[in-house]
C-alpha positions as CSV (number, residue, x, y, z in Angstrom):
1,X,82.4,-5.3,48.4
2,X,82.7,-7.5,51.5
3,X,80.3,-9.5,52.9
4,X,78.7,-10.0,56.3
5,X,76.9,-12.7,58.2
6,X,75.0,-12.1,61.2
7,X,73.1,-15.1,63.4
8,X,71.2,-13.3,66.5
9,X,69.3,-15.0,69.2
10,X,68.2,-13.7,72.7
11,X,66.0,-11.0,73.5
12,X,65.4,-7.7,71.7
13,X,68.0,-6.1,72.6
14,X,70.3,-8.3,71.0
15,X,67.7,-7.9,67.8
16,X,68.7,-4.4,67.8
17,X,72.3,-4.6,68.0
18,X,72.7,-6.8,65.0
19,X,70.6,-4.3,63.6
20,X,73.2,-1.0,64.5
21,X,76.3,-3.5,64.0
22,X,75.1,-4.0,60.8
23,X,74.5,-0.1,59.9
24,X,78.2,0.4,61.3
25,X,79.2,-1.9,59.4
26,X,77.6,-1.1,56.2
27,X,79.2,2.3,56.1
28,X,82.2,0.6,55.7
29,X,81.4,-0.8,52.6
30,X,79.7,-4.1,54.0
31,X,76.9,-6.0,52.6
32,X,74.5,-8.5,54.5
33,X,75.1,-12.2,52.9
34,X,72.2,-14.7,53.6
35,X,74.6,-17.8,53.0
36,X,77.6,-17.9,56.2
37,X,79.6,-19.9,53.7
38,X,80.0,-17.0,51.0
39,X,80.6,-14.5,53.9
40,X,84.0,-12.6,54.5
41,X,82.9,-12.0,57.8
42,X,80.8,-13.9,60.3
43,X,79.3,-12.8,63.2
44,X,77.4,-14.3,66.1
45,X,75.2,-12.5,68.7
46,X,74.8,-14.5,71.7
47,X,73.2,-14.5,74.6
48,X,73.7,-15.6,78.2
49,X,69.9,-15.9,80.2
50,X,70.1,-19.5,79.8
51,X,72.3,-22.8,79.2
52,X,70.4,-24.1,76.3
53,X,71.2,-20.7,74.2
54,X,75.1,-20.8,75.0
55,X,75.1,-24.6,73.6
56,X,73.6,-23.3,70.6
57,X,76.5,-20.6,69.9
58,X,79.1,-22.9,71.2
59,X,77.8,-25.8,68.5
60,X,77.3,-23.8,65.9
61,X,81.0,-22.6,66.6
62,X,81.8,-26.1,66.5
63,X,80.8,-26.5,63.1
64,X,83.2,-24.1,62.1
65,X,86.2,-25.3,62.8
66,X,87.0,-27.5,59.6
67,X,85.8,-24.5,57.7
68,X,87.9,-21.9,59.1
69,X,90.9,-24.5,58.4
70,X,89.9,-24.1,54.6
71,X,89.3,-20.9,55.2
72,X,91.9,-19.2,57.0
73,X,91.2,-15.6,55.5
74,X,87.6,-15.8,56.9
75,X,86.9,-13.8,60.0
76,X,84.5,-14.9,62.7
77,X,83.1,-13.1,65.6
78,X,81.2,-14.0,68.5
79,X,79.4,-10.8,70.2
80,X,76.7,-9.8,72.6
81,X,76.2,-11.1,76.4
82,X,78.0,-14.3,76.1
83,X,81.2,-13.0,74.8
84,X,80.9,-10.2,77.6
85,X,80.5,-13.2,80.4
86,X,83.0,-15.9,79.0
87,X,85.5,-13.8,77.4
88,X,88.9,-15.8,76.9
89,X,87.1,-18.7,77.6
90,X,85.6,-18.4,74.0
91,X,88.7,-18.8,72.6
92,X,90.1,-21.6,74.2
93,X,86.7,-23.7,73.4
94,X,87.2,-22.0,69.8
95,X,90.9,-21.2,68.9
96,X,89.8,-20.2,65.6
97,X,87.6,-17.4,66.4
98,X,89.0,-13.8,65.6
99,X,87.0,-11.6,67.5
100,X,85.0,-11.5,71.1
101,X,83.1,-8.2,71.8
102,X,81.0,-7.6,74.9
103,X,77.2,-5.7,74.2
104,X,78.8,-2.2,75.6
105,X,81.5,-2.4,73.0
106,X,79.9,-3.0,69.9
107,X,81.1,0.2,68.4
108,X,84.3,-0.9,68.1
109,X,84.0,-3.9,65.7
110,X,84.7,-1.9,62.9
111,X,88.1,-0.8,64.1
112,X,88.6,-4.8,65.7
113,X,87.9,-5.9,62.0
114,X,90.5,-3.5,60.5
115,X,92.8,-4.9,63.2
116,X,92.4,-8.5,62.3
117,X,92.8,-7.8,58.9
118,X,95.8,-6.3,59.0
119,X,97.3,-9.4,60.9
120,X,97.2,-8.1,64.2
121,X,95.8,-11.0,65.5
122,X,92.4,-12.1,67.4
123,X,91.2,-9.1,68.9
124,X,88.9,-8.9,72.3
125,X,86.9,-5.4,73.5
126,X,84.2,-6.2,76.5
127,X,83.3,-3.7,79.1
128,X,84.8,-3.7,82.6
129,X,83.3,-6.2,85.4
130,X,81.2,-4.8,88.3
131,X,84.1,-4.4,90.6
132,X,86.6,-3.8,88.1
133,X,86.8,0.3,88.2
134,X,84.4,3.2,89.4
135,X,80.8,3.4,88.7
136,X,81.9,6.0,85.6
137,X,84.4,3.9,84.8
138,X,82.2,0.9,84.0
139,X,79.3,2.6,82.4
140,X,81.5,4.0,80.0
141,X,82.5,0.8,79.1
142,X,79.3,-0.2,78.7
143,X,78.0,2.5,76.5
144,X,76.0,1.9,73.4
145,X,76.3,3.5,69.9
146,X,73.0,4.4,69.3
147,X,71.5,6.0,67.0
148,X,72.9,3.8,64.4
149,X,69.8,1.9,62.4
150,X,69.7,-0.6,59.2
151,X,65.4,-0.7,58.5
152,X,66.7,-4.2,56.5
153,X,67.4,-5.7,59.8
154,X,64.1,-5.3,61.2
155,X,61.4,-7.4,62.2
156,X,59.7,-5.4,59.5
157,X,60.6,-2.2,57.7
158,X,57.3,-0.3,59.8
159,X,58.1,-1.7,63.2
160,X,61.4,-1.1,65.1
161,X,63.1,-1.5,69.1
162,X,63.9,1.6,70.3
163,X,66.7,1.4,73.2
164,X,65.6,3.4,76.0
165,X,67.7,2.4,79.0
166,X,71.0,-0.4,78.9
167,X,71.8,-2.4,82.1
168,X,70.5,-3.5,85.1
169,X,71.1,-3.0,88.8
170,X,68.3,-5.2,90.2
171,X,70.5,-8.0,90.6
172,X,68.4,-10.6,90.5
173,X,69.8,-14.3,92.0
174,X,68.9,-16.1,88.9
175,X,70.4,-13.4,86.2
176,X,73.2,-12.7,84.7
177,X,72.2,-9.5,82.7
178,X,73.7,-7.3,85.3
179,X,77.1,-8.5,84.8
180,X,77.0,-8.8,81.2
181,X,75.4,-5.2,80.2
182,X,76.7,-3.2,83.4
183,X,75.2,-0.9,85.4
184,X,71.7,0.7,84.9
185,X,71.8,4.1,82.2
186,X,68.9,5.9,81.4
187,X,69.8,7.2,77.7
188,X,69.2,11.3,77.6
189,X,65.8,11.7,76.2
190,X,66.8,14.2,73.6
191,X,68.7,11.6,72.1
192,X,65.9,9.6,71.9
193,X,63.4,11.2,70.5
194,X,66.5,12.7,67.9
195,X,66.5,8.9,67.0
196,X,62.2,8.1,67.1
197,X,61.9,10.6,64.6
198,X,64.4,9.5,62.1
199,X,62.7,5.8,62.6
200,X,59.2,7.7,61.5
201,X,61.0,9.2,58.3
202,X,61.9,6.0,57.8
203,X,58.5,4.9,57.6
204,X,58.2,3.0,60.9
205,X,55.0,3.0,62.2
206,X,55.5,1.0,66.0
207,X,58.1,1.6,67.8
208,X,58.8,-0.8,71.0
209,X,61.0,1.0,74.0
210,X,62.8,-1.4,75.4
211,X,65.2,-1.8,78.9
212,X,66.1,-4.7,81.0
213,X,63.5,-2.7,83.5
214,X,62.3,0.0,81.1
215,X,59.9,1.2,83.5
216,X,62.5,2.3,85.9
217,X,64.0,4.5,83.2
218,X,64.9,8.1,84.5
219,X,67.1,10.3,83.3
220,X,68.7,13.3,85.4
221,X,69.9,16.8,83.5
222,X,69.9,19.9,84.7
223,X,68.2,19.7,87.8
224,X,64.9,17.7,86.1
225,X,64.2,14.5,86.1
226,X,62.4,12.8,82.9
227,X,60.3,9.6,83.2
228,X,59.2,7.0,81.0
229,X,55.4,8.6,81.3
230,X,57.6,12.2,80.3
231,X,58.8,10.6,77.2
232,X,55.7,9.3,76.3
233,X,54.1,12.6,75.9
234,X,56.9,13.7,74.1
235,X,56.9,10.3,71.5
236,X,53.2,10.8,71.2
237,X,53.8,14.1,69.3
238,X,56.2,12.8,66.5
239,X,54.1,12.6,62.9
240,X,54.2,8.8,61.5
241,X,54.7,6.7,64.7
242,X,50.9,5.5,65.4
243,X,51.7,2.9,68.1
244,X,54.0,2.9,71.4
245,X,55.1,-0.2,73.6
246,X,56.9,-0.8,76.1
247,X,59.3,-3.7,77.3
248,X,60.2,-5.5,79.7
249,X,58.0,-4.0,82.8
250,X,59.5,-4.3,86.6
251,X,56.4,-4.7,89.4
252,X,57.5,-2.1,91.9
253,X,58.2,0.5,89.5
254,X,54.7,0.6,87.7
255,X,53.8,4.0,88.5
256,X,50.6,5.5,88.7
257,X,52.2,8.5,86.1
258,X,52.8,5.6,84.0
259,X,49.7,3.9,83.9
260,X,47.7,7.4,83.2
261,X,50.2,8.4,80.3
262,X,49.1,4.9,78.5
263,X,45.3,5.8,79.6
264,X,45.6,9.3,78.4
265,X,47.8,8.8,75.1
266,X,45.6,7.5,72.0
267,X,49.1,5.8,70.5
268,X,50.0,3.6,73.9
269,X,49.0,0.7,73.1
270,X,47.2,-0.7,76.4
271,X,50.1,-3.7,76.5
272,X,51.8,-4.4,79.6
273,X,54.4,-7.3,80.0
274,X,54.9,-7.8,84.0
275,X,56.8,-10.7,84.8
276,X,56.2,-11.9,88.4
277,X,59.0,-14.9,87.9
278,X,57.1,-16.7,91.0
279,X,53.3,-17.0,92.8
280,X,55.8,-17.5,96.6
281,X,56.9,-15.2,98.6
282,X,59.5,-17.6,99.5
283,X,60.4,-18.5,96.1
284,X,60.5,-14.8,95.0
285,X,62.8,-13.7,98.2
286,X,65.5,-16.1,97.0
287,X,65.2,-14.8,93.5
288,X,65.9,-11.3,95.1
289,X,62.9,-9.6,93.3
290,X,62.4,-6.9,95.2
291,X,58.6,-7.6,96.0
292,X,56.4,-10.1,97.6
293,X,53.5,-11.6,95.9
294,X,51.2,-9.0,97.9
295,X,52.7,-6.1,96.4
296,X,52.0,-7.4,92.6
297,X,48.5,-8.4,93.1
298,X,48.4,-4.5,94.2
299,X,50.2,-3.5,90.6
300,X,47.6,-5.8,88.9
301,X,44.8,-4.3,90.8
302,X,45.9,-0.7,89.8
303,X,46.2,-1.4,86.2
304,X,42.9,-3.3,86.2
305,X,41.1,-0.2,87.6
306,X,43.0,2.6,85.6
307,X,43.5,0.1,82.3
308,X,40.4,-2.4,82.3
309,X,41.0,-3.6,78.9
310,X,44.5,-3.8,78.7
311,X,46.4,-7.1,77.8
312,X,48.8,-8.0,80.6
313,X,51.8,-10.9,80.1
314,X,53.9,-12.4,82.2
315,X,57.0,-14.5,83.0
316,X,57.4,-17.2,85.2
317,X,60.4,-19.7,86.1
318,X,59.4,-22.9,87.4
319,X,62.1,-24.7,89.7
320,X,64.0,-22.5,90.8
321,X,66.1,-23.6,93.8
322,X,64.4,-25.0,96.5
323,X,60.9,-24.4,94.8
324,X,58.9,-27.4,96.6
325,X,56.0,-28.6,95.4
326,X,53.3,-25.7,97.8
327,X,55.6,-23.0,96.2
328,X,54.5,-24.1,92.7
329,X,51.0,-24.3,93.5
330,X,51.0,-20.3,94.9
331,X,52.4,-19.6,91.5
332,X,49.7,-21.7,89.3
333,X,47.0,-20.0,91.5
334,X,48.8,-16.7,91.3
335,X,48.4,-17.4,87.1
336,X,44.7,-18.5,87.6
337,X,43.7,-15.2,89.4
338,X,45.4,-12.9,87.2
339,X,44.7,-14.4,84.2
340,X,47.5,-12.9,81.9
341,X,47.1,-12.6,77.9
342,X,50.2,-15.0,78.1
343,X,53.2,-15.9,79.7
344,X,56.6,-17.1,79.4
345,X,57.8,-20.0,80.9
346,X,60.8,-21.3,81.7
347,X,62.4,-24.3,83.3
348,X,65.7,-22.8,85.6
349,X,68.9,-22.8,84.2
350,X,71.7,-22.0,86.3
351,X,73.9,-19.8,85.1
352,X,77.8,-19.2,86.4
353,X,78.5,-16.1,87.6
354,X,74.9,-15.1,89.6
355,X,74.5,-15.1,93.3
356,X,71.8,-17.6,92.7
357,X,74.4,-20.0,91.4
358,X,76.8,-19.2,94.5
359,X,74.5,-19.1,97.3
360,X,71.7,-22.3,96.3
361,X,72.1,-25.6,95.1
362,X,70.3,-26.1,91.9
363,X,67.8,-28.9,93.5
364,X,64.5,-29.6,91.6
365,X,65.1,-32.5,90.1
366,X,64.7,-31.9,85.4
367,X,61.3,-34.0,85.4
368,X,60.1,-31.7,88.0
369,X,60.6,-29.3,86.6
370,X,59.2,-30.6,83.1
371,X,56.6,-31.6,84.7
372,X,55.8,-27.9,86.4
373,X,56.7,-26.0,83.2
374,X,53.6,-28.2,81.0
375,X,51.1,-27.7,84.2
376,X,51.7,-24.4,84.1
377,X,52.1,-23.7,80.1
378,X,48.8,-25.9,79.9
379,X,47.0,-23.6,82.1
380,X,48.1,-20.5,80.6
381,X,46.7,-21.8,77.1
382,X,43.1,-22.3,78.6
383,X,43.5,-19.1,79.6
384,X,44.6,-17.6,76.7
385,X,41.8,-19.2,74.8
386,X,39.3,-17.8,77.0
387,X,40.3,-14.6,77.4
388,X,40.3,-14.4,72.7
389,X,36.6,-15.3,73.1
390,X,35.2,-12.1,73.5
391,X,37.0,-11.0,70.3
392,X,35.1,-13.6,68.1
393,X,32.6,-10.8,66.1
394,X,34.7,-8.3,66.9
395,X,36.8,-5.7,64.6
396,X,40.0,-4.9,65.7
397,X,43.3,-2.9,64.0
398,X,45.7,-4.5,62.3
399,X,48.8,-3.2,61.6
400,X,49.9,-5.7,58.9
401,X,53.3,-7.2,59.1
402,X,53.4,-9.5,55.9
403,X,53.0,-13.0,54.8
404,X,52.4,-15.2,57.3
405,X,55.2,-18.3,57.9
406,X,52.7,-20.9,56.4
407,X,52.8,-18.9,53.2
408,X,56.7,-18.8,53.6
409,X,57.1,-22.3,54.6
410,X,54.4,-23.9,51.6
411,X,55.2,-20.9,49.0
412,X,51.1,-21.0,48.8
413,X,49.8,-19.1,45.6
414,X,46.3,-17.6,45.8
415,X,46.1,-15.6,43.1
416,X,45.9,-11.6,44.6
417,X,44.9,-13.3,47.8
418,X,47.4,-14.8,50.3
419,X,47.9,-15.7,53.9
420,X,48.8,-12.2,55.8
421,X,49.9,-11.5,59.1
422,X,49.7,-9.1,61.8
423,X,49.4,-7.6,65.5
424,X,46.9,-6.1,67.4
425,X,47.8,-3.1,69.6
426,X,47.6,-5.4,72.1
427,X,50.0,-7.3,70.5
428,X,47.5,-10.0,69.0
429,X,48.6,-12.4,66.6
430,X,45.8,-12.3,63.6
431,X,45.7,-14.1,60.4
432,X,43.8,-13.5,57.7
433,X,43.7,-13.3,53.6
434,X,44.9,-10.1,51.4
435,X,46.9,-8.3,49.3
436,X,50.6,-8.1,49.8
437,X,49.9,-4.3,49.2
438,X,48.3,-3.9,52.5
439,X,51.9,-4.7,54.4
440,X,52.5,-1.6,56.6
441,X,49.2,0.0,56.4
442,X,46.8,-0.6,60.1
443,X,43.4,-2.1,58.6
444,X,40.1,-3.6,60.4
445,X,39.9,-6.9,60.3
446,X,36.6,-9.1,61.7
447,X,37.5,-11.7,63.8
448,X,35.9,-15.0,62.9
449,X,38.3,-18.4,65.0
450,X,40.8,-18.3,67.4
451,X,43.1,-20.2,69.4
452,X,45.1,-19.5,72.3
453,X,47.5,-17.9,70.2
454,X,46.4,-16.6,66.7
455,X,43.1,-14.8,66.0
456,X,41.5,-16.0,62.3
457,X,39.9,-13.0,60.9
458,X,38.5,-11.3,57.5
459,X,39.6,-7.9,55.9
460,X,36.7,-5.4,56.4
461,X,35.8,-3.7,53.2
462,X,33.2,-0.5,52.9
463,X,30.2,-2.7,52.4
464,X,30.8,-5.6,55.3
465,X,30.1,-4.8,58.5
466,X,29.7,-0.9,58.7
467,X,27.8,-1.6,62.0
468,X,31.2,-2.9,63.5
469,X,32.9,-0.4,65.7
470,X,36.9,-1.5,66.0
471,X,38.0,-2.4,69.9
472,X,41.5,-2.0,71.3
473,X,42.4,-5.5,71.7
């Protein structure tokens, strides 16, 4: 038996190609190892969107290197978008690493393993650059192996990322996503739905499409063109999934179709995450967005009217270049009007490689931006308070995801009763006390406290609260 270790951070995607690496890999006779020291094989899945995640890897690699000395037989692998973007610089900061493989060539680490161990050497496999070849040329070096799936990589055996779309060609100023995951591919939607239902007979009950822009997904066969609303319908038929989401959401392309297919379809859940990045027009014209602040209060205003009660979230980056002290303010008012569930916020890191990087000096000073990225994360919490209130008395669904990290952390024993957690379909964090056994089943819970971030709430049983009607929340 050999033995694997896997590290992952980033974004979801990344989540999900640990989780098909490790299903590749496990058909050749690999099993998951907890501890990296006991591991024949280590592997790290990187990511590139900003400076402070590419220190982590690049430590953590550091730490290594007296290891792999003693070591020598030990294989480790760096993977995902920061291998893809750095390349042969990886192994000149890291002589001892083995393997670099970019995100469109993860199907070959199997093979690239065999290599090494056969003393070929340190092997390298990314896709080709944006430049480097035709546009068929490129996204076939950029193709995924989906379906591969390993449920004990999940976030939890009943809930699952379902790849939808790779790439990106928005070419945003402040990204580096295009050049790391190629161009824009809509997968074909047979495929898709081939690999939804084998998620359901694997008990998954929430299944997350994701894309860089996963609302621009199309795909083009035979003369029709399917949509993300088209394979909505088509996911809403499949026995066992009970809840759809979908992430990350670009402005311009939130279709009307769209917005009635989550209206219309009982499992959507009514979850939208829109990131606006920036409350300036200025501000958002360097970034290269694609819209001005006028065209996403008209997005907001058409999901408000079709989706009143929907739970909309955000992203923001503070400081970007040449962000003056006006352009902020447009973005905290632009927060305080539309009065997202939450948002992300983040401080600008420039990253090598993007036009943003090239064309503008990176010139809000750190404690401006600090100070922007509190003013604005302190706003956002009011708001998220505010907007739990009208939960408190309420019954929402739960679909119950396990113990909750307190229990984890403190190894708290209540008897039958311990601290669960959960989401809401609008992807609301609730915590409440129950039986391990109700992990994976969808339950009403009463909502009792709050905070800006976690709902406190009850389990309701036959006799409490049969007056309570559950909300979509």
């Amino acid at each position: 038996m050999k033995r694997l270790y896997i590290e992952t951070v980033g974004c979801q995607m990344n989540v999900l190609d640990s989780e098909m690496v490790v299903a590749s890999l496990r058909k050749q006779g690999f099993e998951l190892e907890s501890e990296l020291s006991a591991a024949d094989v280590i592997l790290f899945n990187t990511c590139s969107v900003r400076e402070q995640a590419e220190n982590k890897t690049y430590s953590a690699l550091g730490r290594l290197r007296s290891f792999k000395k003693q070591h020598p037989e030990k294989i480790i692998g760096v993977m995902g978008c920061m291998a893809q973007k750095d390349q042969k610089l990886v192994f000149e900061r890291a002589p001892y690493v083995d393997l670099v493989v970019g995100p469109g060539q993860l199907s070959r680490i199997p093979d690239l393993l065999g290599d090494i161990a056969a003393g070929k050497g340190p092997q390298m496999a990314v896709g080709l650059g944006r430049k480097d070849g035709t546009v068929d040329e490129i996204k076939r070096s950029h193709e995924t192996f989906d379906p591969l799936r390993d449920p004990a990589m999940r976030p939890t055996p009943f809930q699952a990322y379902l790849r939808i779309q790779i790439g990106c060609d928005k070419f945003c100023t402040y990204c580096i996503v295009p050049m790391t995951r190629g161009p824009e591919q809509g997968r074909d939607p047979e495929q898709i739905l081939a690999e939804a239902r084998i998620l359901a007979d694997q008990g998954c009950k929430e299944i997350t499409l994701i894309g860089q822009t996963v609302n621009s997904y199309k795909h083009k066969s035979g003369g029709k063109t399917t949509r993300l609303s088209d394979l909505l319908y088509s996911l809403h038929e499949i026995d066992g999934i009970e809840r759809l989401k979908f992430v990350t959401n670009y402005p311009k392309d939130m279709t009307d179709d769209l917005l009635e297919a989550v209206a219309t379809l009982r499992k959507c859940s009514p979850y939208l995450h829109v990131p606006a990045q920036s409350g300036s027009n200025e501000v958002l014209a360097r970034m290269k967005r694609g819209y001005t602040v006028e065209d996403y209060r008209e997005t907001m205003a058409r999901i408000r009217a079709r989706l009143p009660h929907a739970a909309v979230t955000s992203d923001f980056i503070v400081g970007f270049c040449g962000e003056t002290d006006e352009d902020f303010q447009k973005t905290y008012d632009l927060v305080a009007e539309c009065r997202f569930k939450n948002s992300f916020i983040f401080k600008y890191s420039e990253r090598p490689g993007t036009k943003g990087a090239e064309l503008y000096p990176d010139d809000v000073p750190f404690e401006v931006k600090n100070r922007r990225n509190n003013e604005l994360l302190e706003l956002q919490n009011r708001i998220s308070e505010q907007e739990n209130q009208p939960l408190l008395g309420q019954r929402v669904e739960v679909l119950v995801e396990g113990v909750s990290e307190r229990t984890k952390r403190h190894g708290e024993d209540q008897g039958d009763l311990v601290q669960l957690t959960g989401r809401t379909a609008c992807d609301r964090i609730v915590v409440f006390e129950g039986n391990t056994r109700l992990t994976g089943q969808i339950i009403p819970v009463a909502i009792y406290d709050l905070s800006p971030h976690t709902l406190f709430g009850a389990v309701v049983t036959e006799h409490v609260g049969p007056s309570l009607q559950p909300i979509m929340a």
